[in-house]
BARO-540433 format. One record per residue (C-alpha): x, z, y; residue in three letters. Coordinates in pm, 1 decimal. Last residue first. Layout:
<recs>
<rec><xx>X</xx><zz>Z</zz><yy>Y</yy><aa>ALA</aa></rec>
...
</recs>
This chain:
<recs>
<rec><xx>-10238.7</xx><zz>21008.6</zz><yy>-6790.9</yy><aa>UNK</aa></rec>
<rec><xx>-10360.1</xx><zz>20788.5</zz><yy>-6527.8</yy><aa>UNK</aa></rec>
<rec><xx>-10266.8</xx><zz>20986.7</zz><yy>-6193.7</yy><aa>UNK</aa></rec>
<rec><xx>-9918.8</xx><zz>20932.2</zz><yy>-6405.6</yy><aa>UNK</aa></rec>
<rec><xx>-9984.0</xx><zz>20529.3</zz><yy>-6399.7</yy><aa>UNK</aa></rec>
<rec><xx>-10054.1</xx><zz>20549.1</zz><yy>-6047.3</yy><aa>UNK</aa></rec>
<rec><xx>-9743.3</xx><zz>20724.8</zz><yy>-5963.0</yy><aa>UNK</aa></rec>
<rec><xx>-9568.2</xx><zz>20494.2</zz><yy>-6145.7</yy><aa>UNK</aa></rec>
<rec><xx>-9720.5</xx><zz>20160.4</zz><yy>-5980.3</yy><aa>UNK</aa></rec>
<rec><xx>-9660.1</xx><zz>20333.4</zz><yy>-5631.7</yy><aa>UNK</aa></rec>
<rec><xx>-9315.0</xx><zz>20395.1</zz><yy>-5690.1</yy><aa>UNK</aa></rec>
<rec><xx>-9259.8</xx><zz>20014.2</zz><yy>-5823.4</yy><aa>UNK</aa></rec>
<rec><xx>-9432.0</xx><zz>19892.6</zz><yy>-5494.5</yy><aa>UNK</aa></rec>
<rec><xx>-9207.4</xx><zz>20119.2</zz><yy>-5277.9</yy><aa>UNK</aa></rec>
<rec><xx>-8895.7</xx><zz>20001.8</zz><yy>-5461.4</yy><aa>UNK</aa></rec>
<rec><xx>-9046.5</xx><zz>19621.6</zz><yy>-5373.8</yy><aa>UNK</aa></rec>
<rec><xx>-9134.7</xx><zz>19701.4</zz><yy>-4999.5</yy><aa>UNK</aa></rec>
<rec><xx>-8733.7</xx><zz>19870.7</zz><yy>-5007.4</yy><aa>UNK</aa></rec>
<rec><xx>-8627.1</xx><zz>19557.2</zz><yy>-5140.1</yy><aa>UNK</aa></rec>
<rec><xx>-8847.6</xx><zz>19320.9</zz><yy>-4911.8</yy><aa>UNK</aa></rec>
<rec><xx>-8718.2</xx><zz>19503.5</zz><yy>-4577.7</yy><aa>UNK</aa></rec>
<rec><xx>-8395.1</xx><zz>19481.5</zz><yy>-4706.9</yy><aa>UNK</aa></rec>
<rec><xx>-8440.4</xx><zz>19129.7</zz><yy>-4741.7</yy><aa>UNK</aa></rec>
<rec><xx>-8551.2</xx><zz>19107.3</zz><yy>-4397.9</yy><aa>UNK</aa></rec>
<rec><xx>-8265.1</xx><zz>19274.3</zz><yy>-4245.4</yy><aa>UNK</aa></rec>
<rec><xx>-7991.0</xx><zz>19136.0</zz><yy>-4411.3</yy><aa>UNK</aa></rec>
<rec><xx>-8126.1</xx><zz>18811.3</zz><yy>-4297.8</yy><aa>UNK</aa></rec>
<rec><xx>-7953.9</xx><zz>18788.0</zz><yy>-3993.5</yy><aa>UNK</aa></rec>
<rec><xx>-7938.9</xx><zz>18510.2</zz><yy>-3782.3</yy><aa>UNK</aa></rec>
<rec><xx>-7666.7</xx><zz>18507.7</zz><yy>-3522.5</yy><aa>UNK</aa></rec>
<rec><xx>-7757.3</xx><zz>18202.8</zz><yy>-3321.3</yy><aa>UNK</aa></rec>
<rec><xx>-8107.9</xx><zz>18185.5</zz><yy>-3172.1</yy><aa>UNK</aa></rec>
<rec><xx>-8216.4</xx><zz>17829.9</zz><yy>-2980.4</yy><aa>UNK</aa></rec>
<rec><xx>-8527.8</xx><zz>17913.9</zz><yy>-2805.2</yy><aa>UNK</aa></rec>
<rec><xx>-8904.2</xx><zz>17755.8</zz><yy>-2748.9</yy><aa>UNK</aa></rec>
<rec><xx>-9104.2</xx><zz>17608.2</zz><yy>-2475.6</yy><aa>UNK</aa></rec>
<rec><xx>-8989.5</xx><zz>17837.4</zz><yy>-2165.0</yy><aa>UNK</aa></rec>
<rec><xx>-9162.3</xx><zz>17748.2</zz><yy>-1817.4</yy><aa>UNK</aa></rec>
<rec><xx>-8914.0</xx><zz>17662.2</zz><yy>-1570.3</yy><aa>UNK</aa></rec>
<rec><xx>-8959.8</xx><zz>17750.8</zz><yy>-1182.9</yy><aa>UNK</aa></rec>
<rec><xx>-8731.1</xx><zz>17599.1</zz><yy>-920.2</yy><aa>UNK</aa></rec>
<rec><xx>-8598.5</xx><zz>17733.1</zz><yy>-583.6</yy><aa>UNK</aa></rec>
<rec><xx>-8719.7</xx><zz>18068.8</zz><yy>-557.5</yy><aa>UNK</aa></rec>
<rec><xx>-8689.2</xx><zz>18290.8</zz><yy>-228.4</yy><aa>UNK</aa></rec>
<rec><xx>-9006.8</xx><zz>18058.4</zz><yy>-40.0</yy><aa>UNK</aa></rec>
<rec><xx>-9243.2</xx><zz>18247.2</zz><yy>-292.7</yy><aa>UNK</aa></rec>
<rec><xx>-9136.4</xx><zz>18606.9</zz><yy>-167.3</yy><aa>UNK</aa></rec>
<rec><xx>-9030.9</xx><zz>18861.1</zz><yy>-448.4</yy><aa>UNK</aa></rec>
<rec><xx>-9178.1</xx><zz>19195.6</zz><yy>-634.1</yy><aa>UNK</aa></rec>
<rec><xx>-8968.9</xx><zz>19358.1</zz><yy>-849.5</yy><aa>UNK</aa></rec>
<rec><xx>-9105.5</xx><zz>19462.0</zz><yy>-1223.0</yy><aa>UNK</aa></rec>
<rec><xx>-8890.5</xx><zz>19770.1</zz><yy>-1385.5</yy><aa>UNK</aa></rec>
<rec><xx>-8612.0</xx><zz>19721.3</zz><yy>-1657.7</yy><aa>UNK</aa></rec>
<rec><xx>-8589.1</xx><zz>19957.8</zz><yy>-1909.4</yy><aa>UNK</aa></rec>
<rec><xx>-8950.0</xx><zz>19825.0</zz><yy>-2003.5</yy><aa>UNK</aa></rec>
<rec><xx>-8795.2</xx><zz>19515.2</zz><yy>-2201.2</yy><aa>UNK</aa></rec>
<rec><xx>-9020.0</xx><zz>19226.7</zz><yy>-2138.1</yy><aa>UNK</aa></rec>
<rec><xx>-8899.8</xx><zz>19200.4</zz><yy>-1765.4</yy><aa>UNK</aa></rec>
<rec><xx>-9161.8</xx><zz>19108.0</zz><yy>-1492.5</yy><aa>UNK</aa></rec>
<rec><xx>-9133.6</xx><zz>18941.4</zz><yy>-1239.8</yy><aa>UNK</aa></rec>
<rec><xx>-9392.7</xx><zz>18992.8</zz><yy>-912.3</yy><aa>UNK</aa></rec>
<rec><xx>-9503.7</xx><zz>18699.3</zz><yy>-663.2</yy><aa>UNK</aa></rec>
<rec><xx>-9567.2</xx><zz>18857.3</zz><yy>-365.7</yy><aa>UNK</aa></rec>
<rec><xx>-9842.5</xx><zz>18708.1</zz><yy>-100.4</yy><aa>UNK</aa></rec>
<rec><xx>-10109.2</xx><zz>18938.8</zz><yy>-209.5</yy><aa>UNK</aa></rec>
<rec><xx>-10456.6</xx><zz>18947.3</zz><yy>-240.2</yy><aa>UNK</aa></rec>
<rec><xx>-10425.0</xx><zz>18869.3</zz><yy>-596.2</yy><aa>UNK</aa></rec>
<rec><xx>-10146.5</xx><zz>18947.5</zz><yy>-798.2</yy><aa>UNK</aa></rec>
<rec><xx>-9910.1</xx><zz>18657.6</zz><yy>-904.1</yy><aa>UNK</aa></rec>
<rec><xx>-9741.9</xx><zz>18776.1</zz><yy>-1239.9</yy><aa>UNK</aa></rec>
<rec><xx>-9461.1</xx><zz>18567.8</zz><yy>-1359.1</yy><aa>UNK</aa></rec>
<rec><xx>-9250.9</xx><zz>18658.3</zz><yy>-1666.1</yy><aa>UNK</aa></rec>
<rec><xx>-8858.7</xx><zz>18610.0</zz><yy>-1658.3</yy><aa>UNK</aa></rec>
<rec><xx>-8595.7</xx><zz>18458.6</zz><yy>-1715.3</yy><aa>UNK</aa></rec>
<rec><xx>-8336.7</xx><zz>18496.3</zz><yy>-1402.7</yy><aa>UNK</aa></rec>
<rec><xx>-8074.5</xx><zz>18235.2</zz><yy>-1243.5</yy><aa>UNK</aa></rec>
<rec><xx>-7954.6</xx><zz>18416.8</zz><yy>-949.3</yy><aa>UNK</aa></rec>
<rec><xx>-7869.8</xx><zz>18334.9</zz><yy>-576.6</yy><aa>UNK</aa></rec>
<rec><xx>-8147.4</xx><zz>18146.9</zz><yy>-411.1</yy><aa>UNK</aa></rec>
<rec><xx>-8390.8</xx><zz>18208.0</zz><yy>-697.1</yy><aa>UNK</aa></rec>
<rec><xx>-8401.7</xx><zz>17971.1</zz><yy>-1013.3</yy><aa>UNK</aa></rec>
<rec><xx>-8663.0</xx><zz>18137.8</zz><yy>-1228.5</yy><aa>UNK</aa></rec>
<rec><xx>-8655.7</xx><zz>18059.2</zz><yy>-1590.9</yy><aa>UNK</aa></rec>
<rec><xx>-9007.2</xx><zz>18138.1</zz><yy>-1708.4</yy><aa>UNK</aa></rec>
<rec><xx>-9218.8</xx><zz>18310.0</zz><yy>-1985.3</yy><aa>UNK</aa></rec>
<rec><xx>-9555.3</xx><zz>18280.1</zz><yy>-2039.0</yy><aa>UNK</aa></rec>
<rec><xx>-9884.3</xx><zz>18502.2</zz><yy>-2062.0</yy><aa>UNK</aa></rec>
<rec><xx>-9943.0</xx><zz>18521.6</zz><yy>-1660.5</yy><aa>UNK</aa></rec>
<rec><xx>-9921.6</xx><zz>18124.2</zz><yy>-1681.4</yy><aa>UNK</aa></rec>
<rec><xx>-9751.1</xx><zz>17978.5</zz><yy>-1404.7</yy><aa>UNK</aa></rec>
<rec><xx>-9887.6</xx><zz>17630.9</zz><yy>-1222.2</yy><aa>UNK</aa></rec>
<rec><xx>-9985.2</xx><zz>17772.7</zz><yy>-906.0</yy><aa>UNK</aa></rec>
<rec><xx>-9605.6</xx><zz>17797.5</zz><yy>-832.8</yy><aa>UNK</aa></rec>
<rec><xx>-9587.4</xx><zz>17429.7</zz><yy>-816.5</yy><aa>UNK</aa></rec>
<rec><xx>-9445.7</xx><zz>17134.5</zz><yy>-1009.5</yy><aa>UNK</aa></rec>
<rec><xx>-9293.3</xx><zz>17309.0</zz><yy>-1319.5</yy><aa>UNK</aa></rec>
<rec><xx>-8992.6</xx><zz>17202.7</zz><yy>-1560.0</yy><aa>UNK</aa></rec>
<rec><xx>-9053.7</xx><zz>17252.5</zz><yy>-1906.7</yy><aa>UNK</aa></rec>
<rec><xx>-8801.6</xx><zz>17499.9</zz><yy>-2087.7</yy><aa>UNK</aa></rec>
<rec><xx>-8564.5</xx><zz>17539.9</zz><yy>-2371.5</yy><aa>UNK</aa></rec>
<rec><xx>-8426.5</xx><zz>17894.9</zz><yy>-2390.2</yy><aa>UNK</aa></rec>
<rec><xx>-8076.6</xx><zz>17956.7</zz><yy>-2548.4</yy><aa>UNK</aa></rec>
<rec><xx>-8008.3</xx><zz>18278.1</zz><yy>-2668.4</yy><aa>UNK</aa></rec>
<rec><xx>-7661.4</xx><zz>18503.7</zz><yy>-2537.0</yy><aa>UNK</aa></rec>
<rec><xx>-7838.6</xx><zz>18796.9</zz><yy>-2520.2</yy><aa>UNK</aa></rec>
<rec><xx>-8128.9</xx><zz>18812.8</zz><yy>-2730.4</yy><aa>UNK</aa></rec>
<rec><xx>-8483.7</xx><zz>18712.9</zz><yy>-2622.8</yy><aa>UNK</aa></rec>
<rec><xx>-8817.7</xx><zz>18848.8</zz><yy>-2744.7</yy><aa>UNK</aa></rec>
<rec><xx>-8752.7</xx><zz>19190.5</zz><yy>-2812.6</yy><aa>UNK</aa></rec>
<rec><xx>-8565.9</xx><zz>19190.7</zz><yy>-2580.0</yy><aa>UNK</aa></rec>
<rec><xx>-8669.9</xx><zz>19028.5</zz><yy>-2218.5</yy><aa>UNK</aa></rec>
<rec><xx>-8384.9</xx><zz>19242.3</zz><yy>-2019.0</yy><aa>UNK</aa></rec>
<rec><xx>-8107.5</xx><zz>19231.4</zz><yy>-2306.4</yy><aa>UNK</aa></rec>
<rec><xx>-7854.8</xx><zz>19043.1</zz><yy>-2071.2</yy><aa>UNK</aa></rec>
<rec><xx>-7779.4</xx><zz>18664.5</zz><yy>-2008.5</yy><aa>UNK</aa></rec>
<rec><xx>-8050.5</xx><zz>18391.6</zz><yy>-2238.7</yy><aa>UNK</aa></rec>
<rec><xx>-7847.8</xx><zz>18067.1</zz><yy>-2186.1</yy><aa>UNK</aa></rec>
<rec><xx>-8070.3</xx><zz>17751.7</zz><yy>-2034.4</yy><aa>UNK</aa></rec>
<rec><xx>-8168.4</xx><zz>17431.9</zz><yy>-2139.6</yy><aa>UNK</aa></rec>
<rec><xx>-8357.2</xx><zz>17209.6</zz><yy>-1918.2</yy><aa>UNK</aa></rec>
<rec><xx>-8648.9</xx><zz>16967.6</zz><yy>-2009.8</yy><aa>UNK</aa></rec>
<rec><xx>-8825.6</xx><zz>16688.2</zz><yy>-1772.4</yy><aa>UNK</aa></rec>
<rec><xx>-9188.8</xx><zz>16620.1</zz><yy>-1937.1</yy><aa>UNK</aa></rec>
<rec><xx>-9286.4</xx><zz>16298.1</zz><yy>-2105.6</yy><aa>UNK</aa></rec>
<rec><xx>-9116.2</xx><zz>16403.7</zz><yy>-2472.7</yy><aa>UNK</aa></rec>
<rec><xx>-8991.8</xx><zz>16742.6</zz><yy>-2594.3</yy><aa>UNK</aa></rec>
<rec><xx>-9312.3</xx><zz>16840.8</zz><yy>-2800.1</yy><aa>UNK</aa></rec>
<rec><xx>-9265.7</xx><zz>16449.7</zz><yy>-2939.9</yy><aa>UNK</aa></rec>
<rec><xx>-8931.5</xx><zz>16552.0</zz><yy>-3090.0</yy><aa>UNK</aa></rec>
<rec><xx>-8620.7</xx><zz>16335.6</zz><yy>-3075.7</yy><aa>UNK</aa></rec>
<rec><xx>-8408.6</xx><zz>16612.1</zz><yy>-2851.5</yy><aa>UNK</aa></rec>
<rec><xx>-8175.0</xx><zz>16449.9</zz><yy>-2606.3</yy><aa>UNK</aa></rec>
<rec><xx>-7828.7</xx><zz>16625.2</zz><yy>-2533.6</yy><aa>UNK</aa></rec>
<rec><xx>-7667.4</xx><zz>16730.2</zz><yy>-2247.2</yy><aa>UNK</aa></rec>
<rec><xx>-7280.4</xx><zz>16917.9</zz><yy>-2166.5</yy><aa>UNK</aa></rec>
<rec><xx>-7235.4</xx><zz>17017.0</zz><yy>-1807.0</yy><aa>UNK</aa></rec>
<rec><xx>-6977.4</xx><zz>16855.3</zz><yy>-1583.3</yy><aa>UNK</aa></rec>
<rec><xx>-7244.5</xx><zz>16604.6</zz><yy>-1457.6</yy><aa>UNK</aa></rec>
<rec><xx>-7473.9</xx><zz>16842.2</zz><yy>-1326.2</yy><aa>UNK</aa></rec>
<rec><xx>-7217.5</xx><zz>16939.5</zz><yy>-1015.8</yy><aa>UNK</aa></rec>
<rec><xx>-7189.7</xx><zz>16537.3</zz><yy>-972.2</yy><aa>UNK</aa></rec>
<rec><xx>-7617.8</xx><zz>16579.4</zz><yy>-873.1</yy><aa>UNK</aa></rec>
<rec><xx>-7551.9</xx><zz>16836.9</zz><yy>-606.3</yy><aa>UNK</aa></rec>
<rec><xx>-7877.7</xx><zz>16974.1</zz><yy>-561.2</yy><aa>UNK</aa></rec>
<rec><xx>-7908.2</xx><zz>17288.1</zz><yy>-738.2</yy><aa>UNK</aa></rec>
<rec><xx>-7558.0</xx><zz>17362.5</zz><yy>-667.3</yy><aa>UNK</aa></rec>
<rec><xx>-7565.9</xx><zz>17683.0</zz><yy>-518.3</yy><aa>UNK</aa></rec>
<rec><xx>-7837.0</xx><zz>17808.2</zz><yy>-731.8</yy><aa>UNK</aa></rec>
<rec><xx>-7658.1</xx><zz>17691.5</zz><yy>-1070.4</yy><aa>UNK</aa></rec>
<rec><xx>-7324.9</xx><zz>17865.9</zz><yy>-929.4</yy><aa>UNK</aa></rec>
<rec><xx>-7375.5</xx><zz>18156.0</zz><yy>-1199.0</yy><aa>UNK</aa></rec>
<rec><xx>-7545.3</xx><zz>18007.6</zz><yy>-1430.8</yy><aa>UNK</aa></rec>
<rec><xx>-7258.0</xx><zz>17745.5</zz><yy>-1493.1</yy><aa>UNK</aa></rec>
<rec><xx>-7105.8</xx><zz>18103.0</zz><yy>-1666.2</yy><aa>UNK</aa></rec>
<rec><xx>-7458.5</xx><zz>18221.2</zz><yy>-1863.9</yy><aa>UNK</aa></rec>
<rec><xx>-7469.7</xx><zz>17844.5</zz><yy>-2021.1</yy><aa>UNK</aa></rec>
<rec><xx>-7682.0</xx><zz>17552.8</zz><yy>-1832.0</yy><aa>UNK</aa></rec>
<rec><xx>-7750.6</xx><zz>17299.0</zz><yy>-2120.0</yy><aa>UNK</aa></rec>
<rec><xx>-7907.4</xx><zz>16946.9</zz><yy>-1968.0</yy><aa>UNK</aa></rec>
<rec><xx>-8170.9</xx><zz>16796.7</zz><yy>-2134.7</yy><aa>UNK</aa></rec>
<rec><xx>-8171.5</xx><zz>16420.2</zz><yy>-2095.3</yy><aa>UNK</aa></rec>
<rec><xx>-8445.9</xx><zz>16172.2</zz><yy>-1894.9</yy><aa>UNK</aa></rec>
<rec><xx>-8394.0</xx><zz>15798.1</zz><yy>-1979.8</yy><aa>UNK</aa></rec>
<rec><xx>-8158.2</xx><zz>15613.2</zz><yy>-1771.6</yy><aa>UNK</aa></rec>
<rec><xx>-7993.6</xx><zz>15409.5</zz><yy>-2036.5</yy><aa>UNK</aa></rec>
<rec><xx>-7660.6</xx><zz>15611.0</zz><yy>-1953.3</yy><aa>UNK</aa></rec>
<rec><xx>-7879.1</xx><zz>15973.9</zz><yy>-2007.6</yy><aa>UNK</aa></rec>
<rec><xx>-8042.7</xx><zz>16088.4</zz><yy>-1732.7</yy><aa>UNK</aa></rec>
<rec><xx>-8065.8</xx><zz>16443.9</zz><yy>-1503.6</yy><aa>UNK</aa></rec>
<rec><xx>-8289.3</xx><zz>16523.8</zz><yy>-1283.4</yy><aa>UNK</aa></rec>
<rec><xx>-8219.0</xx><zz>16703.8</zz><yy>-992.7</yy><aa>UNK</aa></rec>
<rec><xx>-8361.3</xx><zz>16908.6</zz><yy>-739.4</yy><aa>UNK</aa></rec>
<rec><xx>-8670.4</xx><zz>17021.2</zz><yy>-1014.7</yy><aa>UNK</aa></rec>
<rec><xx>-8996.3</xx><zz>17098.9</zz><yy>-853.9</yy><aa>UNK</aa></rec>
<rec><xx>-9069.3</xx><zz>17461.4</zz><yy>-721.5</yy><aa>UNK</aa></rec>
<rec><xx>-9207.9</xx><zz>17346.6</zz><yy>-420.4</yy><aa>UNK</aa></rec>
<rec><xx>-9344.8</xx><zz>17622.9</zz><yy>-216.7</yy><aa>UNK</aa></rec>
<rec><xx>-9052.6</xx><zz>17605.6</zz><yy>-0.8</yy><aa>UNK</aa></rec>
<rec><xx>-9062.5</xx><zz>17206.9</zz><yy>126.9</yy><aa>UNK</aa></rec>
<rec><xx>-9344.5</xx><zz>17307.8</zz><yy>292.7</yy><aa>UNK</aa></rec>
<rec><xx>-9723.7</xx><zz>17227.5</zz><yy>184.9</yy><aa>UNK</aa></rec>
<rec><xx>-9944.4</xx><zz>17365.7</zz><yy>445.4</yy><aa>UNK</aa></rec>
<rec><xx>-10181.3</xx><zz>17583.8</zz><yy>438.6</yy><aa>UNK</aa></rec>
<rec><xx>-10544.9</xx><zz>17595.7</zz><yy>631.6</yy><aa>UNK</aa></rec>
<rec><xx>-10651.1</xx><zz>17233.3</zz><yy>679.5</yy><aa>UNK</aa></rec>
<rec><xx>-10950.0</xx><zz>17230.0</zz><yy>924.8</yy><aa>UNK</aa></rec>
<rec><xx>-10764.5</xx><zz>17120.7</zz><yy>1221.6</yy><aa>UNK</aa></rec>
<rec><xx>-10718.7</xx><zz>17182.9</zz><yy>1561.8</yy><aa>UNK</aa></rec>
<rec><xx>-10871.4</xx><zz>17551.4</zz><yy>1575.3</yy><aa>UNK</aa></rec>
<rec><xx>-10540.9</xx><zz>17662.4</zz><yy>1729.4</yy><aa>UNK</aa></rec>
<rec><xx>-10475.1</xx><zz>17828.5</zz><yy>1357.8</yy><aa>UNK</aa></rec>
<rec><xx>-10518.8</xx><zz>17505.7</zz><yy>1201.9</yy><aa>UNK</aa></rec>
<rec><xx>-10294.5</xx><zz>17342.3</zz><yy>1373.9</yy><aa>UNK</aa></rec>
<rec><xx>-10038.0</xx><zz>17599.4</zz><yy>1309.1</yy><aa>UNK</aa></rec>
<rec><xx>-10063.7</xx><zz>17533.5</zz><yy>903.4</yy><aa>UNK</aa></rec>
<rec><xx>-10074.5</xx><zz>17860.2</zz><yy>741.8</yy><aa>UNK</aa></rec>
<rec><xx>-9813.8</xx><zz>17830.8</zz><yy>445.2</yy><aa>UNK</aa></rec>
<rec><xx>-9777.1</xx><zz>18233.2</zz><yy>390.4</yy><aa>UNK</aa></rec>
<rec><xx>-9444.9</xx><zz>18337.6</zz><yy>471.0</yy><aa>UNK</aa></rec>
<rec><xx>-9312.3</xx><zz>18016.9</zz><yy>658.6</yy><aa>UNK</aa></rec>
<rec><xx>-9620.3</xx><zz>17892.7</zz><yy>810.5</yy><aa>UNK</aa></rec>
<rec><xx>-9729.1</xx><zz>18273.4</zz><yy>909.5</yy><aa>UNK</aa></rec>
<rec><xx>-9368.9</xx><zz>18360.2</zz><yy>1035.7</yy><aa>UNK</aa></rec>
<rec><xx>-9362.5</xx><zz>18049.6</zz><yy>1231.2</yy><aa>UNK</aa></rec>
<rec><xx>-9673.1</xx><zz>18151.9</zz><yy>1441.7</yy><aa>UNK</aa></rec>
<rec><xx>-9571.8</xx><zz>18502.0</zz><yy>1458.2</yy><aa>UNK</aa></rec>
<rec><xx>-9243.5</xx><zz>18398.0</zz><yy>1619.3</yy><aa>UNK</aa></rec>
<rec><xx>-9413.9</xx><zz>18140.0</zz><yy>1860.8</yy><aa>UNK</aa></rec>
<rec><xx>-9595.4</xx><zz>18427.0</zz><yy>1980.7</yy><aa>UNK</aa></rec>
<rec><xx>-9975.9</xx><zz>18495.1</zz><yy>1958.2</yy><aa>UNK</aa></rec>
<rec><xx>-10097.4</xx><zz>18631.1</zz><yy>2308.5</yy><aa>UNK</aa></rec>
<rec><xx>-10158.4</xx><zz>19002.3</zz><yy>2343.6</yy><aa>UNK</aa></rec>
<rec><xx>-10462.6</xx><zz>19125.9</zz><yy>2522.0</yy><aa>UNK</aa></rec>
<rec><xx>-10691.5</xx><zz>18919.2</zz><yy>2244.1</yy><aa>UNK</aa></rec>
<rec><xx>-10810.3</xx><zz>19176.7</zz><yy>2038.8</yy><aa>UNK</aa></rec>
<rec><xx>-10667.3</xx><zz>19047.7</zz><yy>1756.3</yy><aa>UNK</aa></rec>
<rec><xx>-10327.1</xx><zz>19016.0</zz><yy>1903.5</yy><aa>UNK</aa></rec>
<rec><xx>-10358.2</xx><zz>19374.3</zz><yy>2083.4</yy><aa>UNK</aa></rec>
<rec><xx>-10425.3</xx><zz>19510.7</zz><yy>1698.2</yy><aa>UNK</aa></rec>
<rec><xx>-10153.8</xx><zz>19341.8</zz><yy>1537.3</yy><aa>UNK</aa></rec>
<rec><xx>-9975.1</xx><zz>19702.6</zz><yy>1506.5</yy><aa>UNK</aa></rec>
<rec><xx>-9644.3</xx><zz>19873.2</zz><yy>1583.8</yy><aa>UNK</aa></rec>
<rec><xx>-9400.0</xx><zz>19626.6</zz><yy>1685.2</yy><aa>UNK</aa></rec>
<rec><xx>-9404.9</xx><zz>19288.3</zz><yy>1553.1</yy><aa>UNK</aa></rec>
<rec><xx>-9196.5</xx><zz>19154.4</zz><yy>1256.1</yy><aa>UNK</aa></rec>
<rec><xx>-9462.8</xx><zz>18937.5</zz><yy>1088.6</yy><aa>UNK</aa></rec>
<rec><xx>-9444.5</xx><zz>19152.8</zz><yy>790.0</yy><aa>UNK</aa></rec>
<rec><xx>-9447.5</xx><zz>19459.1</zz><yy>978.2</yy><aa>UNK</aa></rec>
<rec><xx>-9712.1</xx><zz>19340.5</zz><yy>1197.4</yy><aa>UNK</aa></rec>
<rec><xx>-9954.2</xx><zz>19309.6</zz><yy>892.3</yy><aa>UNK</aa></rec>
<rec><xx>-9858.6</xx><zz>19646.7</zz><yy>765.1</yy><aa>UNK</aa></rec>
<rec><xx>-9970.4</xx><zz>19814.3</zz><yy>1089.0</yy><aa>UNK</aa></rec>
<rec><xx>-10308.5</xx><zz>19555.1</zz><yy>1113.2</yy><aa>UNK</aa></rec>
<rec><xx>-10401.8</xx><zz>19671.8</zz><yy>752.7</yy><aa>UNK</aa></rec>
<rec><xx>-10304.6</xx><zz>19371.9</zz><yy>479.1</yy><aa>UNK</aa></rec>
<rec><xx>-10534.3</xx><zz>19230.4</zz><yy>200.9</yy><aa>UNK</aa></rec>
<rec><xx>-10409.1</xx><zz>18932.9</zz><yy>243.4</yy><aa>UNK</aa></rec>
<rec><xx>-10751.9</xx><zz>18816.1</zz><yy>259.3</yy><aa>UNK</aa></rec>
<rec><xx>-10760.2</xx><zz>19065.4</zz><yy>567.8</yy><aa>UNK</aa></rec>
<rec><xx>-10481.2</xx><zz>18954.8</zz><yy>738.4</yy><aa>UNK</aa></rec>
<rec><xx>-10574.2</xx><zz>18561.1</zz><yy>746.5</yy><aa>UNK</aa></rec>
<rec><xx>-10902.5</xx><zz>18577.8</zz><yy>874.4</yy><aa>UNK</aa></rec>
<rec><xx>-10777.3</xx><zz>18844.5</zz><yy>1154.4</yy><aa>UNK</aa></rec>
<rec><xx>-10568.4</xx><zz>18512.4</zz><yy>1266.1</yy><aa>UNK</aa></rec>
<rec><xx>-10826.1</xx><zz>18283.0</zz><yy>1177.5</yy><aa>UNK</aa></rec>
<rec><xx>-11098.4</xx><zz>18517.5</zz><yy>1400.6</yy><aa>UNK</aa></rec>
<rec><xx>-10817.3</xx><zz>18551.8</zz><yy>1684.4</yy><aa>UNK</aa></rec>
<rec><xx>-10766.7</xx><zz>18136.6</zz><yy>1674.0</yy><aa>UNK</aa></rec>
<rec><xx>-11195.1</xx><zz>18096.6</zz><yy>1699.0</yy><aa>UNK</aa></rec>
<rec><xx>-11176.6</xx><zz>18269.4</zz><yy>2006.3</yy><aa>UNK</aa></rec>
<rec><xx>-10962.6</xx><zz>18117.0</zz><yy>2208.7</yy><aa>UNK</aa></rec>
<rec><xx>-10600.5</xx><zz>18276.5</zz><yy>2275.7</yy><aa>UNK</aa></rec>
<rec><xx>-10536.0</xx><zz>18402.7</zz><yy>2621.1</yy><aa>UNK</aa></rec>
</recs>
């Protein structure tokens, strides 16, 4: 039987997940409920126990009432760069990832001759200096208005998932895509959620230990720029102007 203090952690950790004990089990892949667990007829597998560190960072020890630190760092929750790339005087470069090296970017994340094939640059501005920059190409219309197909986003790499900014946008490297998106982290909950700007596309929750790397986008690169538009907009302002002057001058006479 499991002491006393591991049941209260373990119901501890359901209920500031916000979880009942049928949902709870489903996510730890029990049958049913977690209600024999917290009442102590059931003892707590070594399944569960792995399921908690892996899903939600609870540090075994802690659960056995053998020590008072409750999560524990894995090598999931880091979201830190795999590689970073330099320059032949060793200084940091930014390397350009395009839609097609996108593809096998999750694949490769730590293969440092994969990076080698892909073109880099260094940007002399002070917003680009004493951080570790990577460039990446925009693919579908999923954040328009923002983002056009085919832009390049310029982003700051990020140390830890408690680091995103609901009011940002981020490349998200996930075990098999390369997505931008923005990052919403609702409370009570384990999910992370992204979000697309364009409403087409609806918001899919994911698991923290499913993304590899997090980048938070700086600025953009944005080829095709068309003016037409804009001075169009300032004619027709202009012919709107002149119509408004005449009328005023007849509301005059």
């Amino acid at each position: 039987m499991e002491n006393e203090l591991t049941l209260k952690r373990f119901i501890e950790i359901r209920r500031e997940l916000g979880h009942t004990q049928s949902e709870f089990a489903k996510l730890l892949g029990i049958s049913n409920t977690t209600a024999d667990i917290e009442r102590g007829r059931t003892k707590l597998s070594g399944k569960v126990v792995s399921e908690l560190l892996r899903q939600f960072n609870i540090n075994p020890l802690w659960l056995f009432a053998e020590s008072e630190e409750k999560h524990l760092e894995t090598s999931r929750t880091s979201v830190i760069p795999k590689v970073v790339t330099v320059d032949s005087s060793e200084n940091d470069n930014m390397v350009l990832v395009n839609v097609k090296a996108a593809a096998g970017y999750p694949q490769n994340i730590a293969d440092t001759s994969w990076y080698r094939q892909l073109p880099a640059f260094d940007l002399p501005i002070p917003e680009f200096r004493n951080a570790t920059y990577r460039g990446f190409q925009v693919e579908g219309d999923s954040m328009l208005p923002n983002l056009k197909p085919s832009d390049w986003v310029l982003a700051r790499a990020i140390e830890h998932i408690d680091h995103v900014s609901a009011n940002k946008m981020y490349v998200v490297v996930l075990q098999d895509a390369v997505l931008v998106k923005k990052i919403e982290k609702k409370p009570n909950s384990n999910n992370i959620t992204l979000v697309s700007l364009n409403e087409t596309y609806p918001p899919y929750d994911i698991k923290p230990f499913q993304i590899q790397e997090i980048w938070e986008v700086s600025s953009k690169l944005t080829f095709n720029v068309d003016a037409t538009t804009e001075t169009g907009l300032l004619r027709q302002l202009q012919q709107s102007m002149e119509e408004l002057k005449q009328q005023m001058g007849q509301v005059k006479n």
